[in-house]
C-alpha positions in Angstrom: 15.3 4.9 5.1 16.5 1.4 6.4 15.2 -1.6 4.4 14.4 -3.2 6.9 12.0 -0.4 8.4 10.4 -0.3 4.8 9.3 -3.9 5.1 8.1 -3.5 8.1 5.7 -0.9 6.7 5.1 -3.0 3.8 3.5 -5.5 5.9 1.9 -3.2 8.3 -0.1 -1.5 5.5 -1.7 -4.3 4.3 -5.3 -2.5 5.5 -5.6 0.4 7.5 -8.2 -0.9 9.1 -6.4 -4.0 11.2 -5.6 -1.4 13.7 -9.3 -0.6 14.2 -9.6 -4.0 16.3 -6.3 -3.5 18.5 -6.2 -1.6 21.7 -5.1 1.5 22.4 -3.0 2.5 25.8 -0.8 5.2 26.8 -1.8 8.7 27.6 -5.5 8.0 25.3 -6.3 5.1 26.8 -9.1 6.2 29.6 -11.0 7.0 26.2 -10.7 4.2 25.5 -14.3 2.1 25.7 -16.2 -1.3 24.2 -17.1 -1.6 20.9 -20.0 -4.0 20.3 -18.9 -6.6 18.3 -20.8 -6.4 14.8 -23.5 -9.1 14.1 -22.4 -11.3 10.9 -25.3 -11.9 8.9 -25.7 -14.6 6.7 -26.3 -13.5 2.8 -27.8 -14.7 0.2 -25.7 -13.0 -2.3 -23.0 -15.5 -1.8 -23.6 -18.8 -2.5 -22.5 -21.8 -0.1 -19.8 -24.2 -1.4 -21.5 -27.2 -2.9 -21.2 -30.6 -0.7 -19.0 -32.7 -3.8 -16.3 -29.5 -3.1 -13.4 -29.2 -1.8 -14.7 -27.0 1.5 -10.8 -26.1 2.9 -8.5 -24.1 1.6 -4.8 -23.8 2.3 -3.1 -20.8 3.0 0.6 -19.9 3.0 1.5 -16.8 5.0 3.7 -14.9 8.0 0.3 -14.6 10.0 -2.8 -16.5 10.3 -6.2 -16.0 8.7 -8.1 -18.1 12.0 -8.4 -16.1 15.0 -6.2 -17.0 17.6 -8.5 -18.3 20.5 -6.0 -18.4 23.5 -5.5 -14.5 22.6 -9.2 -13.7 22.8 -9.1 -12.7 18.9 -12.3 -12.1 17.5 -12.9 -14.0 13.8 -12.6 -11.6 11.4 -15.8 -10.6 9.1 -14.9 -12.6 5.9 -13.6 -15.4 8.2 -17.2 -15.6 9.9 -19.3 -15.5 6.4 -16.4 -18.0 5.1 -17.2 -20.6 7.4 -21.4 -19.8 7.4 -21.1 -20.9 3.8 -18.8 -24.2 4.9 -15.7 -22.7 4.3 -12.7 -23.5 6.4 -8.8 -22.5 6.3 -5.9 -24.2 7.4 -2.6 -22.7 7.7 0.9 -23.1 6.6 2.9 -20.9 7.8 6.3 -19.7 6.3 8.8 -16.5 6.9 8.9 -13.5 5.2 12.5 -14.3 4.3 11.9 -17.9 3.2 7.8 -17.2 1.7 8.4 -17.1 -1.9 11.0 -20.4 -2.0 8.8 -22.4 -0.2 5.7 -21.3 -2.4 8.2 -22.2 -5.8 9.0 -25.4 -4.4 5.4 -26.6 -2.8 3.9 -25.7 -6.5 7.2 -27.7 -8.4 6.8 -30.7 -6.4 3.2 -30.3 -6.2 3.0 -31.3 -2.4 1.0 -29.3 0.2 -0.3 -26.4 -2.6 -1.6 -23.7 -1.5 -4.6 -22.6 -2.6 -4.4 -18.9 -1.9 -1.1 -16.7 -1.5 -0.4 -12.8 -0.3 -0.8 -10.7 -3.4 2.9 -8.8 -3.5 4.8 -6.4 -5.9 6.8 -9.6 -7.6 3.6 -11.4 -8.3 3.1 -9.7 -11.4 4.5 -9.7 -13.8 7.3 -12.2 -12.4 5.9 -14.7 -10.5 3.2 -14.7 -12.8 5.3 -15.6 -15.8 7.1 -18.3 -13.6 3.7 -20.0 -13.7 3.1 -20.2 -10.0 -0.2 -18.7 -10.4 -3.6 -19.5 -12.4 -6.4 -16.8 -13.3 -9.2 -15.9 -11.7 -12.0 -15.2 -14.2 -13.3 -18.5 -14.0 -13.9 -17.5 -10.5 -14.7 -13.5 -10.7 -16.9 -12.1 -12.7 -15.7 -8.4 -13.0 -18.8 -7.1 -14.2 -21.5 -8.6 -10.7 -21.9 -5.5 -8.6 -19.7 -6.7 -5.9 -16.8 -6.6 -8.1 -17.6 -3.7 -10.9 -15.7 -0.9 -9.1 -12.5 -2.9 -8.7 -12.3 -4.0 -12.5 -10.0 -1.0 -13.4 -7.8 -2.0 -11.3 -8.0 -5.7 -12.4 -7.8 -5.0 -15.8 -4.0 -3.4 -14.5 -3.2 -7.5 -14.4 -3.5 -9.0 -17.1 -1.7 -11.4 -19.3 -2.2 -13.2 -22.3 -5.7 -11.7 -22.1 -6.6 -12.7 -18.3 -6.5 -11.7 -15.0 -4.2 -12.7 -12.3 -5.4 -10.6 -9.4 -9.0 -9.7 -8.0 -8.5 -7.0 -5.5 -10.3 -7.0 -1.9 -9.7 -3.8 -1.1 -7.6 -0.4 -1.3 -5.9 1.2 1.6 -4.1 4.8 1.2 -0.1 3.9 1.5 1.2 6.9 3.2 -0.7 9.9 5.2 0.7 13.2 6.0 0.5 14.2 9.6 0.9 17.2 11.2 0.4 19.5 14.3 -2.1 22.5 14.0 -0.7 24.6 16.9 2.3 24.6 14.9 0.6 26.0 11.6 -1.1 28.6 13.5 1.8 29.3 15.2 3.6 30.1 11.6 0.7 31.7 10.1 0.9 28.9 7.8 -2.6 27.9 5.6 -4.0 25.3 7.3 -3.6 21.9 4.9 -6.7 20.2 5.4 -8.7 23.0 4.5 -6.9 23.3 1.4 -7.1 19.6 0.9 -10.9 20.2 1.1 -11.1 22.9 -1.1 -9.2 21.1 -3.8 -6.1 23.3 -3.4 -3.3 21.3 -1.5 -0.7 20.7 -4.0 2.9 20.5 -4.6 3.2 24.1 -5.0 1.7 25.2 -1.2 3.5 22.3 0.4 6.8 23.4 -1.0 6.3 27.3 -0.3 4.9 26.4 3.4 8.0 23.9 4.3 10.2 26.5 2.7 8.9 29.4 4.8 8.9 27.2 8.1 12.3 26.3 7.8 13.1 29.6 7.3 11.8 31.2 10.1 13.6 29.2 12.4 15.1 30.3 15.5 19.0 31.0 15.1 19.4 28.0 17.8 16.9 26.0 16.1 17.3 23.3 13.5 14.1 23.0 10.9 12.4 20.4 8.5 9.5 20.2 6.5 9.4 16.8 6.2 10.7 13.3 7.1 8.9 9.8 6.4 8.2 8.1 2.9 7.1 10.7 0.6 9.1 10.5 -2.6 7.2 7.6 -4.5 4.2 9.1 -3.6 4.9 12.4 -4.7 6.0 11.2 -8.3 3.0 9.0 -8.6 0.6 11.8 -7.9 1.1 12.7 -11.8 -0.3 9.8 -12.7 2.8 8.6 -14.3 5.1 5.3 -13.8 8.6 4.5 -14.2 7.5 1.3 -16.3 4.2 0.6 -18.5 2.5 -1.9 -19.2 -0.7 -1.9 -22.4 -1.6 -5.6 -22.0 1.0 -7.1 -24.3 4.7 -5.1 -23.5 6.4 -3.5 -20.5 8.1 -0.3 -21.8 10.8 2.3 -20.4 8.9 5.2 -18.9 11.6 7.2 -17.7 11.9 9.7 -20.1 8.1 11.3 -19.4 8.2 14.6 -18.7 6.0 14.6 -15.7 8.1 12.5 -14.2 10.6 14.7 -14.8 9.2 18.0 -12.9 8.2 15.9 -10.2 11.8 14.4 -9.7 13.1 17.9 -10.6 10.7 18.9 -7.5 12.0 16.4 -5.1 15.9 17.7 -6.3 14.9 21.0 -4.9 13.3 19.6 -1.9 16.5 17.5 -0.7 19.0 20.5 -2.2 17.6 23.0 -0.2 17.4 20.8 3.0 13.9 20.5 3.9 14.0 16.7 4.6 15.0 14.9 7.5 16.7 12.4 6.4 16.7 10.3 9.8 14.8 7.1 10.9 12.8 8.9 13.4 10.1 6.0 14.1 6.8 7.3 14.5 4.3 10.8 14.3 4.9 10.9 18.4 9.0 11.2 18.1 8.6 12.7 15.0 6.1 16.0 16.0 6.9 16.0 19.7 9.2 19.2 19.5 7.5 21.4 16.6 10.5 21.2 14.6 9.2 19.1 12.1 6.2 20.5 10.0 4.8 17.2 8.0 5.7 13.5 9.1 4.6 11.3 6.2 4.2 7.6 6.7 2.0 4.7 6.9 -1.1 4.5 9.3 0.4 2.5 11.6 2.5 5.2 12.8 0.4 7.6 13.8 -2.2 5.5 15.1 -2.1 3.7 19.1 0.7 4.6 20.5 2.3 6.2 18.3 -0.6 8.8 17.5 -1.6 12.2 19.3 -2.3 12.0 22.8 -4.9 13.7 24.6 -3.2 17.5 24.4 -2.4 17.1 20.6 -4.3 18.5 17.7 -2.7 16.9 15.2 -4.1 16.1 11.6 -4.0 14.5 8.5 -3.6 15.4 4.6 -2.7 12.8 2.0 0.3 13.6 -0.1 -0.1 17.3 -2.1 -1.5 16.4 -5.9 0.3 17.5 -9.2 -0.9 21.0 -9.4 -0.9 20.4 -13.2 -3.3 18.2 -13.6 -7.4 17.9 -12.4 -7.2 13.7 -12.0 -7.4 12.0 -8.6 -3.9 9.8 -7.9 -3.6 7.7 -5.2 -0.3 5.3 -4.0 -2.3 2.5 -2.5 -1.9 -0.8 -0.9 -3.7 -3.4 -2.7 -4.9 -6.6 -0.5 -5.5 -9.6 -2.7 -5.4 -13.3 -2.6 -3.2 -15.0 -5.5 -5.1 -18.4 -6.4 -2.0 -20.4 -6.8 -1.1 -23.1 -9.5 -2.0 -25.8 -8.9 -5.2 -25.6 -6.6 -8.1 -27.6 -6.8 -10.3 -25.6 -4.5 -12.1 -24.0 -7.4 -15.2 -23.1 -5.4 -14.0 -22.5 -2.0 -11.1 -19.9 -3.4 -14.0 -18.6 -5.2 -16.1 -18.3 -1.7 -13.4 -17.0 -0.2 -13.0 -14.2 -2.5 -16.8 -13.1 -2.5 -16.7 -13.1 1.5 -13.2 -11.0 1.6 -15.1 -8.4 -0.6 -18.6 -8.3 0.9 -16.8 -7.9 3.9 -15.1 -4.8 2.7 -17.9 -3.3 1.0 -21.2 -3.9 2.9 -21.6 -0.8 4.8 -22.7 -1.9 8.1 -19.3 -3.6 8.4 -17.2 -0.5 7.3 -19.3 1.3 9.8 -18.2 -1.3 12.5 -14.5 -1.2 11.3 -14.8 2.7 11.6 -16.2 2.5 15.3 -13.7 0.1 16.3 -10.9 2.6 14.5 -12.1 6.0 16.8 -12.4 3.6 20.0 -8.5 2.5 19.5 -7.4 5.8 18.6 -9.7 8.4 20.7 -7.8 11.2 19.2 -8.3 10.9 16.0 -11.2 12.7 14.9 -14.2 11.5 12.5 -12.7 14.1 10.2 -8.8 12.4 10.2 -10.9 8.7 9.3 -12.4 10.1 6.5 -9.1 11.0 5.0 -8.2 7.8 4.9 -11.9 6.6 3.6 -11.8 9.4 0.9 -7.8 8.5 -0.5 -9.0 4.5 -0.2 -11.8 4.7 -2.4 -12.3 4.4 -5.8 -13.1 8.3 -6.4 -9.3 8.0 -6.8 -7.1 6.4 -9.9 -4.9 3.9 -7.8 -1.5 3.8 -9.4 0.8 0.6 -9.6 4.4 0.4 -10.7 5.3 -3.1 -12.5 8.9 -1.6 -12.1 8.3 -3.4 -8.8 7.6 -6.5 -10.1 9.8 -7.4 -13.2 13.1 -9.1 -11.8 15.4 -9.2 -8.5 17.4 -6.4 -10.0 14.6 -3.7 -10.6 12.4 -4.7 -7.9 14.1 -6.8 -4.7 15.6 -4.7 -2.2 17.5 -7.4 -0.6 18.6 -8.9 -3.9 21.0 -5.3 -4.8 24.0 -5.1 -2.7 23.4 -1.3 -1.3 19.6 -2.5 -0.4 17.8 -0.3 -3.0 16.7 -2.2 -6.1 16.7 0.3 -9.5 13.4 0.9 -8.9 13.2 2.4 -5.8 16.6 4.2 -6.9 14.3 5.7 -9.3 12.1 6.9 -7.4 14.0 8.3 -4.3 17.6 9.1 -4.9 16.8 12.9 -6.8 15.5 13.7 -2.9 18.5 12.5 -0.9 22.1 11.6 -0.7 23.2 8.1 -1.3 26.2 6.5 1.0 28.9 8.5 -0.8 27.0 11.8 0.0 25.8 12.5 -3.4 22.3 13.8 -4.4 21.6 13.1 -8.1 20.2 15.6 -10.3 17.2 13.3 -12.1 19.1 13.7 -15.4 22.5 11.9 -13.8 20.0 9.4 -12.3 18.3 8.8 -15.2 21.4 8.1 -17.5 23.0 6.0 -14.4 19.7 3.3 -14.9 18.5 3.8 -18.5 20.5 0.9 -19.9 19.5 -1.2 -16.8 15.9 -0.8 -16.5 16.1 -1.6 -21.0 17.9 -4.9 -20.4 15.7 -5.9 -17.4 12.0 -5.0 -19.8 13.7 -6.6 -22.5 14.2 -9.6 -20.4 11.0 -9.8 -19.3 9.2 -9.1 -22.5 10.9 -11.9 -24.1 9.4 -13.8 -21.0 5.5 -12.7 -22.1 5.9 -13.5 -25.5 6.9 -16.9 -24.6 3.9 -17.3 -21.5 1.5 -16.3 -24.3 2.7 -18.7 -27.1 2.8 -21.4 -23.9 -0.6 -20.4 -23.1 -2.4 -19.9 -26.5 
């Protein structure tokens, strides 16, 4: 997969649920009808930002918080309780490619701050040890009911015994979409049923991409899958290329979960059930019924690029580790980073209780799930709750910090092929690099061993001198 297609998934799954409030045109678009805009009540459980504060807060970003009027853009939930409580936001606005410099040097010369800043893979452990942010436990309390079933996660961040991130929300990173007809068709077990009845696994998805590549039509060229997959896969044992106990990052590599999962995805490249191409989106991807599972990112399969009026598509999230009873979920974390520096102490705070009451009071998920089924008529209420189910917290949400310790390990556009180790890691056991060759998980292993050793050691050294700094 292209890099540049990656990060443009990146950004488009940072919530599910932004494509509940867009449009939908195209072959489902007579569905299409008027969602009533939900009523934003005020609530006591937040309280207003004293008079003496600070009352705006700056944020640095690709996109704007504000609604943009001259588009008709309706203020967002959080935005709307934000500004009830005297809350406002004012904008800086930087590139993706330039976002991080211009954060560095706003916090070094200590000119224009921001006061909040996109939570991303590098800004923990790295950016984190760089100083450029501060805590947020003089600002969250983990254990008030609006926060208690996110602490978990929290706790995931910390350093020098506090925590650097307070997450919003959870959104499932990657979907698997498919086309009934075609199952039936096959004879194939249908996978939402199984994923209902607690039996859709690696070991089903293997035998029923196996068996519908092989029943292909002399003239006919078969694939069981194509999208992102591979991390997802891998993570669904629970297991990460790098830990992290509170104090030390440490080489994970050698686990042998990992193992059978990469030794899985080996068999699933060897014996050609992948598509390797770019192919887009579900609708290019399904439209001739050679292609059993499409595995992506919401926002392709939803709009446009969904099922139209004649499909019966649905959706499955990626098959668990058949060894093991947990719940694993790949997820897309939204968070706000209060930057060094800021002196917005109670409106970051504000901020942060609106973003989550916004994503947890019911009659606004209800809303968000109304406006999702207007934009995308074909989905069905079953396909939503999918992606409620997978975003909840009924389900462990696993994070790599391989993705976050340095430019080699974790920057795709720092590493001259466009693949940093990480990613290498978790991928190249399921397809061929430039040169043609697939790596067995044992050659891939030894290639990065050293690598991913120096890079921990590097940024070990790093937390032991944060903490002494800090103590």
């Amino acid at each position: 997969m292209k890099i540049k297609k990656i990060l443009a998934l990146a950004v488009a799954l940072t919530s599910v649920f932004a494509v509940a409030g867009c449009g939908s045109t195209g072959d489902s678009s007579s569905k299409v009808s008027t969602v009533k805009k939900v009523k934003v009540e005020d609530t006591q459980e937040i309280e207003a930002i004293p008079d003496d504060a600070q009352k705006t807060i700056r944020w640095m970003g690709t996109y704007d918080l504000n609604p943009d009027e001259k588009k008709g853009e309706d203020k967002s939930v959080e935005m709307t309780l934000f500004n009830n409580k005297g809350g406002k936001v004012e904008y800086t606005r930087v590139t993706d490619s330039e976002k991080f410099d211009q954060l560095a040097s706003a916090i070094m010369a200590q000119q224009n701050v921001p006061d909040i800043f996109k939570y991303e893979w590098m800004a923990f452990p790295a950016q984190v040890l760089k100083d450029m942010y501060q805590p947020v436990d003089d600002i969250v309390n983990f254990d008030d009911p609006l926060w208690a079933d996110v602490k978990t996660a929290a706790d995931k961040f910390v350093m020098g015994g506090k925590h650097y991130v307070a997450p919003i929300s959870f959104t499932v990173g990657t979907l698997m979409m498919y086309d009934q007809d075609v199952i039936d068709a096959e004879g194939l077990d249908d996978p939402y049923e199984l994923y209902q009845n607690n039996e859709w696994n690696w070991d089903n998805w293997y035998d029923m991409m196996s068996e519908f590549v092989s029943n292909a039509p002399a003239d006919v060229e078969r694939f069981g899958i194509n999208g992102w997959f591979q991390t997802q896969v891998i993570q669904q044992t629970g297991k990460t290329m790098v830990n992290y106990d509170g104090e030390k990052f440490t080489n994970n590599i050698n686990d042998p979960d990992i193992e059978r999962a990469e030794d899985l995805l080996y068999q699933v490249g060897k014996n050609n059930l992948v598509n390797g191409n770019w192919l887009g989106n579900a609708k290019q991807a399904l439209k001739d019924g050679n292609l059993l599972f499409y595995c992506m990112g919401t926002w392709a399969m939803t709009g446009n690029n969904g099922p139209s009026d004649a499909d019966t598509w649905r959706v499955v999230p990626v098959p668990s580790d058949p060894n093991t009873d947990e719940k694993y979920m790949t997820s897309d974390m939204t968070a706000y980073m209060w930057v060094r520096g800021s002196t917005a102490k109670e409106a970051v705070k504000c901020w942060y209780e609106c973003c989550r009451m916004a994503n947890t009071d019911e009659t606004y998920k209800e809303n968000g799930k109304e406006k999702f089924l207007n934009a995308n008529p074909n989905w069905t209420e079953d396909m939503y709750q999918v992606i409620v189910d997978c975003s909840s917290s009924e389900y462990n949400q696993v994070f790599d910090y391989g993705y976050g310790i340095s430019s080699t390990m974790s920057d795709d556009n720092a590493n001259e092929d466009g693949n940093c180790v990480t990613r290498k890691l978790y991928e190249y056991t399921n397809k061929a690099d430039d040169n043609g060759k697939q790596f067995s998980w044992t050659e891939l292993r030894e290639s990065y061993s050293a690598t991913v050793d120096a890079e921990l050691k590097t940024i070990n050294d790093a937390v032991v001198a944060f903490n002494k700094k800090n103590s």
